[in-house]
C-alpha positions as CSV (number, residue, x, y, z in Angstrom):
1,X,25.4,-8.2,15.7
2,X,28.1,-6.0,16.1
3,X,31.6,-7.0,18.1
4,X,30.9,-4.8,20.8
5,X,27.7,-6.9,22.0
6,X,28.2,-10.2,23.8
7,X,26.7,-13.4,22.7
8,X,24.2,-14.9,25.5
9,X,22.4,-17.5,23.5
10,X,22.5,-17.4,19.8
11,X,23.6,-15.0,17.3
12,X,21.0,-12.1,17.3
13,X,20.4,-10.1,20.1
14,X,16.7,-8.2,21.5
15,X,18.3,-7.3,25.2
16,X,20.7,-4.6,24.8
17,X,23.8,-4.9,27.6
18,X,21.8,-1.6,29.2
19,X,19.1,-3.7,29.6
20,X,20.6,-7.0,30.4
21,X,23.5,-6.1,31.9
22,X,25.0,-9.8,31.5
23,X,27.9,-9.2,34.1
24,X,25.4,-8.0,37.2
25,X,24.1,-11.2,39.6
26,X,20.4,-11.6,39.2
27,X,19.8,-15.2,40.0
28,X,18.8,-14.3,43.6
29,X,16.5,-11.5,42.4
30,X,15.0,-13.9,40.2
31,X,13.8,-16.5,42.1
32,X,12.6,-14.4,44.6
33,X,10.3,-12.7,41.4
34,X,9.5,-16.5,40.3
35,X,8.8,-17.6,44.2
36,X,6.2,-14.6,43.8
37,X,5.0,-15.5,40.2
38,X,3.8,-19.6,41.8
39,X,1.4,-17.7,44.2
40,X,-2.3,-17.3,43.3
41,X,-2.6,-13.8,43.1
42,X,-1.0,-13.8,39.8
43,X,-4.2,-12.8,38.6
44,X,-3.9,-13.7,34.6
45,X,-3.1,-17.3,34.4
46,X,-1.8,-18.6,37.6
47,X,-3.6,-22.1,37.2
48,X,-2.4,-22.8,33.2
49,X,0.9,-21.1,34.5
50,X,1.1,-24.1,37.1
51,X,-0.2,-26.6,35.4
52,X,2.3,-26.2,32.3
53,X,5.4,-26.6,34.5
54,X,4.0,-29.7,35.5
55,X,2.0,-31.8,33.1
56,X,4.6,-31.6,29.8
57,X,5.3,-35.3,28.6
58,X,8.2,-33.9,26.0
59,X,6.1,-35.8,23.7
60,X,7.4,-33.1,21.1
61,X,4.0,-32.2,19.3
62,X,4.4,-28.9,20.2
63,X,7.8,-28.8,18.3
64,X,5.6,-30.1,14.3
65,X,3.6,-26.8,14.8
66,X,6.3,-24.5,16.4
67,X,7.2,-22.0,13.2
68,X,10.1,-20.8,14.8
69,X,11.3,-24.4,15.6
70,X,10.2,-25.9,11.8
71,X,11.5,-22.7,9.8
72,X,15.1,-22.4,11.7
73,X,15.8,-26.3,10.7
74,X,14.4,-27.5,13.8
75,X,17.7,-26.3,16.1
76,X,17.0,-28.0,19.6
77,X,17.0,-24.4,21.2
78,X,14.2,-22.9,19.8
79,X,12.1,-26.1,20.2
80,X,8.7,-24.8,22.5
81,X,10.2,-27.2,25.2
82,X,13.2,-26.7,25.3
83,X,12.6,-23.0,26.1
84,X,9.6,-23.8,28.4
85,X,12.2,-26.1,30.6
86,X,14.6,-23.6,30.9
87,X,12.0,-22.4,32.9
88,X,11.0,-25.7,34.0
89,X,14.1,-27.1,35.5
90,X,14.3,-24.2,37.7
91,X,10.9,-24.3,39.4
92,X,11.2,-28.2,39.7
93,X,15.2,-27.2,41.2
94,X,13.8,-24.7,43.7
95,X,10.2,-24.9,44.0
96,X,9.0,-28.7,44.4
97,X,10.6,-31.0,47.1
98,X,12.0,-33.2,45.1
99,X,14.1,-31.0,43.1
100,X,15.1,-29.0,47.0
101,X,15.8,-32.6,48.2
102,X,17.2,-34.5,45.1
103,X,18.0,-32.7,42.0
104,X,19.7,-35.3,40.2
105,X,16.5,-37.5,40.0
106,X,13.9,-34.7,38.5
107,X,16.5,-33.5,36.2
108,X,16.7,-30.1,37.9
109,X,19.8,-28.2,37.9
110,X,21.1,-25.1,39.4
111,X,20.5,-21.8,38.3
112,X,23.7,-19.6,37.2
113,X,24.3,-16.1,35.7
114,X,24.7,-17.6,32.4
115,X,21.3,-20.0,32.1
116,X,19.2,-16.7,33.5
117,X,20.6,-14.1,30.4
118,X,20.4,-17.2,27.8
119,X,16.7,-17.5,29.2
120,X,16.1,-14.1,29.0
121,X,17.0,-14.0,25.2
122,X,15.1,-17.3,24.7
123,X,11.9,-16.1,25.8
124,X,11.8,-13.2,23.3
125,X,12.7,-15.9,20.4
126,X,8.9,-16.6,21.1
127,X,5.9,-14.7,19.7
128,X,3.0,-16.4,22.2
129,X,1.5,-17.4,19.2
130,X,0.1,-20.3,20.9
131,X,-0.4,-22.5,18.0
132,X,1.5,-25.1,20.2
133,X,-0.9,-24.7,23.2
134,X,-3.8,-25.7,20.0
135,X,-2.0,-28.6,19.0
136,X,-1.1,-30.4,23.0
137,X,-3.0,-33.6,23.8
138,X,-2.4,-32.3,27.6
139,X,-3.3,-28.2,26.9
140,X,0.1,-27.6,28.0
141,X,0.5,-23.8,27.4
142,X,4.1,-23.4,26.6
143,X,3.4,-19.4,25.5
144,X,2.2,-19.1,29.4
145,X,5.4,-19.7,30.8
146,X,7.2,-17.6,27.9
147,X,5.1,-14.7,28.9
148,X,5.4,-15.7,32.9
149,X,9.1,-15.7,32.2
150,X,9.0,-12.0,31.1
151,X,7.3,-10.8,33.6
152,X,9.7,-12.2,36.5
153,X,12.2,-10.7,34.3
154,X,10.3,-7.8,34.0
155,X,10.0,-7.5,37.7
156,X,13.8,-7.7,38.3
157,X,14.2,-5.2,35.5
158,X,15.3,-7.0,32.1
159,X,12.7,-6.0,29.3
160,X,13.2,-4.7,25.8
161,X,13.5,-0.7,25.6
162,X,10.6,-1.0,22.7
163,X,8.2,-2.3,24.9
164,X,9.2,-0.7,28.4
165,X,11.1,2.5,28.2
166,X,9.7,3.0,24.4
167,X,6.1,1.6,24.8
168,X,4.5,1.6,28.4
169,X,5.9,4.5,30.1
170,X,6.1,6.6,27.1
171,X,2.6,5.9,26.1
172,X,1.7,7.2,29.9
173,X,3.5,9.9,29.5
174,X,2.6,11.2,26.1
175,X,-1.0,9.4,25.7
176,X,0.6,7.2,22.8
177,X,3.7,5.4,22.6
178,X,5.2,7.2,19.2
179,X,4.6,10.1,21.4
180,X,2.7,12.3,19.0
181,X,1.5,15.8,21.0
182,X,-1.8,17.0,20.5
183,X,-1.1,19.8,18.4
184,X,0.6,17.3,15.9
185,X,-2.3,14.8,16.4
186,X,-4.7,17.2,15.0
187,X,-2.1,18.2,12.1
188,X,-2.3,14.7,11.0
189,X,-6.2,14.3,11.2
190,X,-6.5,17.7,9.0
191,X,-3.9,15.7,6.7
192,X,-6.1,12.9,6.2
193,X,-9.3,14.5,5.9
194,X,-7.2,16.5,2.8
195,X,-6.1,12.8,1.9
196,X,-9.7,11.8,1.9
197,X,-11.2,14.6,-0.4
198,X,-8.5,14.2,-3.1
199,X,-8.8,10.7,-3.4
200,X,-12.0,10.0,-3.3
201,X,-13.2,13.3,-4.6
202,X,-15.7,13.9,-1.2
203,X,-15.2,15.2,2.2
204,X,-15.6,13.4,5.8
205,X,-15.0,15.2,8.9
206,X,-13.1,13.3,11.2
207,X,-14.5,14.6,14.8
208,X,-11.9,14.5,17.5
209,X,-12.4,14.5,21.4
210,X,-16.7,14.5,21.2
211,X,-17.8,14.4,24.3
212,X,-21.0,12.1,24.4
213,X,-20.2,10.5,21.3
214,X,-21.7,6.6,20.6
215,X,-18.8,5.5,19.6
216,X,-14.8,6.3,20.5
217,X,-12.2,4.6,17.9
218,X,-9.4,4.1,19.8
219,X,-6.7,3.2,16.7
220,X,-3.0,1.6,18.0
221,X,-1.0,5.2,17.5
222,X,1.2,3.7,15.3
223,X,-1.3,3.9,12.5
224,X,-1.6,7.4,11.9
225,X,2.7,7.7,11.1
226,X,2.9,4.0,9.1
227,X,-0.7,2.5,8.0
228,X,-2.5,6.0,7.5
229,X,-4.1,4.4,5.0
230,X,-6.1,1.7,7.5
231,X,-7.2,5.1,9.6
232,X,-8.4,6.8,6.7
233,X,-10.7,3.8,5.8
234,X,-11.7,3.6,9.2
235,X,-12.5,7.2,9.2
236,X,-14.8,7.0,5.5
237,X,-16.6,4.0,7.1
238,X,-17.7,5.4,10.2
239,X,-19.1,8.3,8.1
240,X,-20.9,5.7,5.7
241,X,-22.5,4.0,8.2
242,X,-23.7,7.3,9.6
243,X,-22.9,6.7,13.4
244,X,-22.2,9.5,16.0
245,X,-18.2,8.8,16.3
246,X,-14.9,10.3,17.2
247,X,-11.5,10.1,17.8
248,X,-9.8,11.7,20.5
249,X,-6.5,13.4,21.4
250,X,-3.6,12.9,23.6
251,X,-5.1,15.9,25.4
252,X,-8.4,13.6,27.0
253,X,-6.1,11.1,28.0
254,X,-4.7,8.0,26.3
255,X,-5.4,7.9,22.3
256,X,-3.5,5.1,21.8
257,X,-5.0,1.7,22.0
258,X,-1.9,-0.5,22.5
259,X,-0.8,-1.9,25.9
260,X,2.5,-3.9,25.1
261,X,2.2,-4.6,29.2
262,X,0.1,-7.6,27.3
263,X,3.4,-8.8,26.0
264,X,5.7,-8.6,29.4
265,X,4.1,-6.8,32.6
266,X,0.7,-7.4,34.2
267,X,1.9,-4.6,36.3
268,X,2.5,-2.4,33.1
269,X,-0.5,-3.8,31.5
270,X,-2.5,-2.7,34.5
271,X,-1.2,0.6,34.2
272,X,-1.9,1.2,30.7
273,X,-5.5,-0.4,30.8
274,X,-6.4,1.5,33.8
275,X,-5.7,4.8,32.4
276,X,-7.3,3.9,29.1
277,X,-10.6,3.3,30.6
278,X,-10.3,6.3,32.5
279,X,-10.3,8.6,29.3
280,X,-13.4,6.1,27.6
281,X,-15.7,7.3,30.8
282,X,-13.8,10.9,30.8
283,X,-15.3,11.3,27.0
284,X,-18.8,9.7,27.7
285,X,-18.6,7.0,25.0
286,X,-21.1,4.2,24.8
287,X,-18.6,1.7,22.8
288,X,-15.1,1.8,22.8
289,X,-14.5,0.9,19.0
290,X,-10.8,-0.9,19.1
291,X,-9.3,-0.1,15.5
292,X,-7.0,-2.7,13.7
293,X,-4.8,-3.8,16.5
294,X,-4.9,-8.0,17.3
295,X,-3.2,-7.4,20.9
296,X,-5.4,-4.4,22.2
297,X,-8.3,-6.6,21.4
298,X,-7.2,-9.3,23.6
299,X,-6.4,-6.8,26.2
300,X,-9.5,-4.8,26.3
301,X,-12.2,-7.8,25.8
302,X,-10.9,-10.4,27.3
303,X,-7.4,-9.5,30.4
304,X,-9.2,-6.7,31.0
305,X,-12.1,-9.1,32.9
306,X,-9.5,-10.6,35.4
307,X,-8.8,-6.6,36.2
308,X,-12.0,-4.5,35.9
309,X,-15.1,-4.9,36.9
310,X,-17.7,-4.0,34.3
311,X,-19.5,-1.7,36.2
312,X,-16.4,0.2,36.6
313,X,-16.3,0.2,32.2
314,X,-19.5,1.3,31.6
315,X,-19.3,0.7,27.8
316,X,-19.1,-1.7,25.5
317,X,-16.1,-3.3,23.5
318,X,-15.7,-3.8,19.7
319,X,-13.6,-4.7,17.5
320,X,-14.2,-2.5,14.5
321,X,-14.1,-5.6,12.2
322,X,-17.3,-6.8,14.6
323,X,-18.7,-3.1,13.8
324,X,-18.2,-3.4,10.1
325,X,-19.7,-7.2,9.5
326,X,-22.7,-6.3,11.5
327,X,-23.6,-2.8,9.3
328,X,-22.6,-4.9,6.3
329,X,-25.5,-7.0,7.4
330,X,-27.7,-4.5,8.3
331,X,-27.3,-2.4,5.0
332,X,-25.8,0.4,6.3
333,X,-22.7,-0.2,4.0
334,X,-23.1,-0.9,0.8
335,X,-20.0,-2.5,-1.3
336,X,-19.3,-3.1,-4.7
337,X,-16.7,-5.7,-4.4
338,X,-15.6,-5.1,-8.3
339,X,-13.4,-2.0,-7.2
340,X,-11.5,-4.7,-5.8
341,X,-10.7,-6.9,-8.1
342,X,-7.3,-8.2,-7.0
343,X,-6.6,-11.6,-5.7
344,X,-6.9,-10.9,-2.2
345,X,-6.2,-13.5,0.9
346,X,-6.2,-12.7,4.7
347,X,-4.3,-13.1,7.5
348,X,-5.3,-14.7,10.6
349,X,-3.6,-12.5,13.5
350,X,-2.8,-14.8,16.3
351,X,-4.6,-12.6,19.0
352,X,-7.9,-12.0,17.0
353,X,-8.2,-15.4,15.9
354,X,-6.4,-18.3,18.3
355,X,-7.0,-15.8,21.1
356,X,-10.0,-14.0,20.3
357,X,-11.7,-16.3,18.2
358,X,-12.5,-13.9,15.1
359,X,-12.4,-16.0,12.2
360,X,-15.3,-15.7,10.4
361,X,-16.2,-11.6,11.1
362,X,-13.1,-10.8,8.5
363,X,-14.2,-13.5,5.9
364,X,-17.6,-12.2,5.4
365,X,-16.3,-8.7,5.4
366,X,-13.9,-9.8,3.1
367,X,-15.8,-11.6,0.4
368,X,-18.3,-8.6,0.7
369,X,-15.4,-6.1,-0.3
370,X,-13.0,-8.0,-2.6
371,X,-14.1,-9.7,-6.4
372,X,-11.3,-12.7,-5.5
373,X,-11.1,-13.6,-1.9
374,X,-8.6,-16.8,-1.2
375,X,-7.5,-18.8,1.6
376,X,-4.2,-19.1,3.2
377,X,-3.5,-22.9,3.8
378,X,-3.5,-23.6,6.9
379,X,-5.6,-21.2,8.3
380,X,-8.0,-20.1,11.2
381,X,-6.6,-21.8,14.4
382,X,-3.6,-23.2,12.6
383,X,-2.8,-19.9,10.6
384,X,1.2,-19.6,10.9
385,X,1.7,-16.8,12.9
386,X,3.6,-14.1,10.6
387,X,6.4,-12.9,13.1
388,X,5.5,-10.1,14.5
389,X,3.7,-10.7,17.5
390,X,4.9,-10.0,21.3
391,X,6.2,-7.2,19.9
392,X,8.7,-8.4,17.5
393,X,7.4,-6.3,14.6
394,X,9.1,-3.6,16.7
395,X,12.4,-4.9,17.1
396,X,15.4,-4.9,14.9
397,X,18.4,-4.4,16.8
398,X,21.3,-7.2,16.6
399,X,20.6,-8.2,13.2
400,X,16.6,-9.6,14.6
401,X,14.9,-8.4,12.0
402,X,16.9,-11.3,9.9
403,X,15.5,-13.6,12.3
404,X,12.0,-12.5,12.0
405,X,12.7,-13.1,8.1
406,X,14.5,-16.3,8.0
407,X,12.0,-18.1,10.1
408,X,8.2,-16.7,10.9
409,X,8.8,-14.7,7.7
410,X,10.0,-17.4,5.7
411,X,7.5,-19.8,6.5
412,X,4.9,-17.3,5.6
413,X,6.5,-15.7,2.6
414,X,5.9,-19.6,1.4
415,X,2.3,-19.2,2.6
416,X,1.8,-16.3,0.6
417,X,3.5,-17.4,-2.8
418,X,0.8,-20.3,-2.6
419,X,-2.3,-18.3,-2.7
420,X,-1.5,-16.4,-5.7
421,X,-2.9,-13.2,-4.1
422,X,-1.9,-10.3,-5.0
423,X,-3.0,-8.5,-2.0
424,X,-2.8,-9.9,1.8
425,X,-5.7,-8.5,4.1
426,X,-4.2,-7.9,7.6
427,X,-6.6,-6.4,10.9
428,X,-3.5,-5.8,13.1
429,X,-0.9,-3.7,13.4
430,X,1.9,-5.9,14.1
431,X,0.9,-7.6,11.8
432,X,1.2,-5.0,8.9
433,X,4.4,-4.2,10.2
434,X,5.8,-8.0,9.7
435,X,4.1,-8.3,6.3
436,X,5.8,-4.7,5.0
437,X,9.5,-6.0,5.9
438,X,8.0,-9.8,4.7
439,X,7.5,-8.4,1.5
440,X,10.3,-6.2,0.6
441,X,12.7,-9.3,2.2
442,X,11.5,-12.0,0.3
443,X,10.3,-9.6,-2.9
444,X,6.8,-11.0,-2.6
445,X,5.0,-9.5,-5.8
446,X,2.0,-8.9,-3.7
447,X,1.1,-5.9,-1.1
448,X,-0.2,-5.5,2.3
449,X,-3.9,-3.8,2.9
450,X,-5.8,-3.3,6.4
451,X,-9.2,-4.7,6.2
452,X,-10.8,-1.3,6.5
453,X,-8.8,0.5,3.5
454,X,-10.1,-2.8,1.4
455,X,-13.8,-2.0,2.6
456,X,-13.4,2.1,1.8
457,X,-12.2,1.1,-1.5
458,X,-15.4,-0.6,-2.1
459,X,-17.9,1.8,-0.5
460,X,-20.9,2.5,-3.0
461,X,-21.8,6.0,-2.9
C-alpha cells in the first residue's frame, strides 16, 4: 500500500479513494439503500438475506471452516461474523424496534463514516465461498449478507473499478469485458485454429457467429488473451464430437459469458444477463454451451430463474463439462488417458460445486482423460476455496494480491503440496487465474490445466 492511500480497515486496500471517497458522508445514503435492500422485492435472496441477520448464535462454527479466518491466524476481523455483524448491528440499530428504542440492550450501535468505509473493505475480504453457510447448524448464510452488503454499496456508488467501470459496463459496451473488437476477435480465432494444426498436426475450423447453430459456446472473454489453451481444447472437442457449434463475435451481441453483477449488483447482473440472452435468441441457438467459467454458470442456470422466464430463453443451458461427460458416455469421444500421464488432481470451484452442485461430471471426465487422477483433501462441498472468487482473481491493487497469497493461497498451496500432483485440473476462470499467481507465489512444482485442454490432450484420433 503506498503512503498516499489511507488505511480504512486493514493493511491492503481493493476500494481506491475514487471509488470510496473516505472523506464524503454516506451513512444517510446508506441506510436509505439498506431500508430498500429488507423489502421483498429483492428478488435473489430476500428470505436467507433476513433470516441471516437474525438467527446467528455466534456459536463460531462458521469461523473452523472460514479460509480467510484460519489461514490469517484467526484475526477477530476477518472472522465470517464478525464481518456479517458489521452488517448486523446496523439493521438491529435501525431496522428492528428494539435497536430504534434501546440500542444498548441488542448490542446495536450507531453508524458513522468510519464503520461504513471499514465495512466496505470488509466485505471484499470475503470470496462468498460459502463453505460457512455448509458448515451452520442454523443455515445462517453469512456470504448473503456479504454479497447484500455490496449491493447497498453498490447502489450508493462504492464498488471495485474491476468489476463496475472495468467489468459490467465495459462488457455492455464492447460485448466482453477485456474489450476485444470484433476485428481482433476473429484475429485471435484464425490464431488458434493455426495453434491447433501445428500442434496437433490437423485442422478444426472454429465457426464464428452461425446462425441456426445447435450449440453456442459462450467462453468468459478472458480466455482467449490468458487460458487460450482451455478455448482451443474446447474448440478440438466440439469438432470430435461432431456437433453443429459456434462461437460468436462482439458483433451479434455479447460474446462474453461473465456477469461479475453476480458478485455486487442485481441491477448490473440484470443488465448483463438480459442482454446475453438477447444475442442467444438473436443467433438461433438451441443450447447455450457455458465454457469454463464457475460464476457464469451460476448465473445463467440457476439467478437467471428468479429473472427470466423460460419461455422468454428458449434454449437450454450447459455447462460444457455436463456436454463432455455425457459424449464421453455416449462414445462420441474417445480418450486414451496414457497421453496424460501426469499426476493430476482437480479443483472444486466454489460456484460449480457448493453452488451448482457439479462434483462428480469433472471426476468422471477426469479419470477418463488422465492415467493418475487424485483427490484434493477436503474436497467436494468442503473443497477450500482457492481465492479467487467474487472477483478477487482480478484484483491486485494495494498490495491484495499478497493477501490472496498469504491466506486462500496459502491454505491451498498446502492443499496442493499434499496430493503430489503434478498438474491441478481447474473448470473456471477465476479459478485459473488464482492458481497461476498460487503457483509462481508459493513455487508450487506443479501447473495449472483447464479440464478441456486435459481432455483434447487425450482425444483418440
Amino acid at each position: 500500500m503506498t503512503a498516499a492511500v489511507k488505511k480504512v480497515f486493514d493493511d491492503y486496500r481493493v476500494l481506491s479513494d475514487e471509488a470510496l471517497q473516505p472523506e464524503k458522508p454516506r451513512v444517510k445514503e446508506f441506510l436509505a439503500a439498506m431500508k430498500k435492500s429488507l423489502q421483498r422485492d429483492n428478488w435473489t435472496f430476500w428470505l436467507p438475506y433476513v433470516l441471516s441477520l437474525e438467527a446467528c448464535m455466534k456459536c463460531g462454527t462458521c469461523g473452523e471452516v472460514c479460509p480467510v479466518y484460519q489461514a490469517s491466524g484467526r484475526k477477530e476481523i476477518y472472522h465470517p461474523v464478525y464481518r456479517a455483524d458489521m452488517l448486523r448491528k446496523i439493521y438491529k440499530r435501525y431496522f428492528t424496534w428494539p435497536g430504534r428504542l434501546f440500542p444498548a440492550l441488542v448490542g446495536a450501535e450507531d453508524l458513522t463514516e468510519e464503520k461504513l468505509n471499514a465495512l466496505a473493505e470488509n466485505v471484499y475480504r470475503c470470496t462468498v465461498c460459502r463453505r460457512c453457510a455448509v458448515a451452520c447448524p442454523m443455515a445462517v448464510d453469512n456470504g448473503v449478507i456479504v454479497r447484500e452488503a455490496r449491493k447497498i454499496l453498490d447502489a450508493i456508488g462504492i464498488a471495485p473499478e474491476e468489476l463496475k467501470e472495468n467489468g459490467t459496463a465495459k462488457q455492455l459496451q464492447a460485448g466482453n469485458a477485456p474489450g476485444i473488437n470484433t476485428a481482433a476477435f476473429l484475429d485471435m480465432v484464425t490464431f488458434l485454429e493455426e495453434e491447433i494444426r501445428e500442434a496437433r498436426g490437423y485442422e478444426v475450423k472454429i465457426p464464428v457467429d452461425k446462425e441456426g447453430a445447435e450449440y453456442l459456446l459462450m467462453h468468459n472473454a478472458g480466455d482467449y488473451l490468458a487460458f487460450a489453451e482451455t478455448v482451443m481444447g474446447a474448440a478440438e472437442i466440439m469438432h470430435a464430437a461432431g456437433i453443429d457449434w459456434t462461437l460468436n463475435s462482439p458483433q451479434t451481441g455479447i460474446n462474453d459469458a461473465v456477469n461479475y453483477g453476480v458478485f455486487y449488483s442485481d441491477a448490473e447482473f440484470a443488465r448483463i444477463i438480459k442482454a446475453q440472452v438477447e444475442t442467444v435468441k438473436r443467433l438461433g441457438a438451441r443450447v447455450l454451451v457455458v465454457g469454463e467459467c464457475g460464476h457464469a454458470f451460476e448465473a445463467f442456470k440457476y439467478l437467471i430463474l428468479r429473472l427470466i422466464p423460460e419461455k422468454e430463453r428458449p434454449f437450454e443451458i450447459k455447462s460444457i463439462l455436463e456436454l463432455i461427460d455425457q459424449w464421453i458416455k455416449e462414445g462420441r469421444l474417445k480418450l486414451d488417458p496414457q497421453k496424460n500421464p501426469e499426476p493430476v488432481t482437480f479443483h472444486d470451484s466454489c460456484k460449480l460445486g457448493r453452488l451448482g452442485g457439479m462434483y462428480e461430471e469433472p471426476r468422471r471426465i477426469l479419470k477418463a482423460a488422465c492415467a493418475d487422477f487424485r483427490e484434493m483433501s477436503p474436497n467436494r462441498e468442503m473443497n477450500l476455496c482457492c481465492g479467487g472468487g467474487s472477483g478477487f482473481a482480478i484484483m491486485e491493487k494495494g498490495n491484495f494480491l499478497e493477501f490472496r497469497m498469504e491466506t486462500y493461497g496459502k491454505l491451498k498451496a498446502e492443499q496442493l503440496k499434499a496430493t503430489g500432483a503434478s498438474i491441478v485440473a481447474c473448470a473456471c476462470s477465476n479459478c485459473k487465474a488464482q492458481f497461476r499467481e498460487i503457483i509462481r507465489y508459493h513455487r508450487l512444482p506443479m501447473r495449472y490445466a483447464g479440464v478441456s485442454e486435459l481432455v483434447a490432450n487425450a482425444l483418440v484420433r
